[in-house]
Each structure stands twice: as structure tokens, then as C-alpha cells.
C-alpha positions in Angstrom: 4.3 26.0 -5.9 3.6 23.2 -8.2 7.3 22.0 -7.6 6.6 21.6 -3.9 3.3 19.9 -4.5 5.0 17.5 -6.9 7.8 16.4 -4.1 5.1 16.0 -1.5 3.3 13.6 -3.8 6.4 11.6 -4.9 7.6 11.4 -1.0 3.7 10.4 0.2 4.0 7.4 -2.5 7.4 6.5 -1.8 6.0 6.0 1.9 3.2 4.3 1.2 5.3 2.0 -0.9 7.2 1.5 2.0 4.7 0.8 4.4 3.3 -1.6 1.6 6.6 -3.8 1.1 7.3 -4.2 5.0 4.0 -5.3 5.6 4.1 -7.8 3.1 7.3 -8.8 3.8 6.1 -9.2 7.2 3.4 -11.2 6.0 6.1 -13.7 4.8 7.9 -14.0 7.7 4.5 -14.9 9.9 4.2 -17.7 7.4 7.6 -18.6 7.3 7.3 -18.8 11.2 4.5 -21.4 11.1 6.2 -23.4 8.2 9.4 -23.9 10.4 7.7 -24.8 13.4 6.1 -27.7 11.6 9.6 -28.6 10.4 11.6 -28.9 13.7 10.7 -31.1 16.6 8.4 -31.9 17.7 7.1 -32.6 14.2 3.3 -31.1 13.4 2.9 -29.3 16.5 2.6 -25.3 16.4 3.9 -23.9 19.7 1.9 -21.2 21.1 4.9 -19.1 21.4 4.9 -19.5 17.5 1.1 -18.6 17.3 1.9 -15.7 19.5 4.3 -14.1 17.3 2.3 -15.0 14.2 -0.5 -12.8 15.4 1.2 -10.1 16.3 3.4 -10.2 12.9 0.2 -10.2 11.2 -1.5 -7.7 13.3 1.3 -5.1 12.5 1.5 -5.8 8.8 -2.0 -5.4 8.9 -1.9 -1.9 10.4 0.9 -0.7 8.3 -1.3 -1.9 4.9 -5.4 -1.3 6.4 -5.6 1.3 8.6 -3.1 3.8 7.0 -5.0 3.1 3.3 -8.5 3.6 5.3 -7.7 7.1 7.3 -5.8 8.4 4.2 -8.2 7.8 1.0 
């Protein structure tokens, strides 16, 4: 029994670890949206088709990191 308990805990951290890196990864790439849209023309303006996608990237890490941690601990 205690062999069983000990895979279930080593799978339930290996998913959480998951959920942690994508989300930050995602994180990243939200940025790395805005940072390129400042770079290409025209220069210093921010598209709202790139604020659009921001949000939403950021919404979605932010559900894979907040709400999972909250309902779980």
C-alpha cells in the first residue's frame, strides 16, 4: 500500500511541476509578445491584437499556476 501511495505522490508533483513550467513559460512568451511588437513597425505602438493575446496568455498561465495551487492545498 505504501508503494502505491508513494507513486501517486511522485506523479501529483511531477504534474504540478508541469503545470508550473508551462505557465511560466507562458508567462515569457506574453512578454516576449509585447517586446516584439514594440520592435517591428510601427515602432512603440502595441496592437490590440497583441494586447489580446497577452491577456489571454496570461490568463491561462495564471490558471494553470493560481487556481489549481488554491482548490488543491
Amino acid at each position: 500500500m505504501a508503494h502505491g501511495s508513494k507513486l501517486k505522490k511522485k506523479q501529483q508533483i511531477m504534474k504540478t511541476t508541469v503545470q508550473l513550467i508551462a505557465a511560466i513559460g507562458l508567462c515569457f512568451f506574453g512578454l516576449a509578445l509585447m517586446i516584439v511588437s514594440f520592435i517591428i513597425p510601427p515602432t512603440g505602438v502595441i496592437d490590440s491584437s497583441v494586447l489580446v493575446a497577452t491577456g489571454e496568455v496570461f490568463t491561462f498561465s495564471g490558471a494553470l499556476m493560481g487556481i489549481d495551487y488554491k482548490y488543491r492545498r
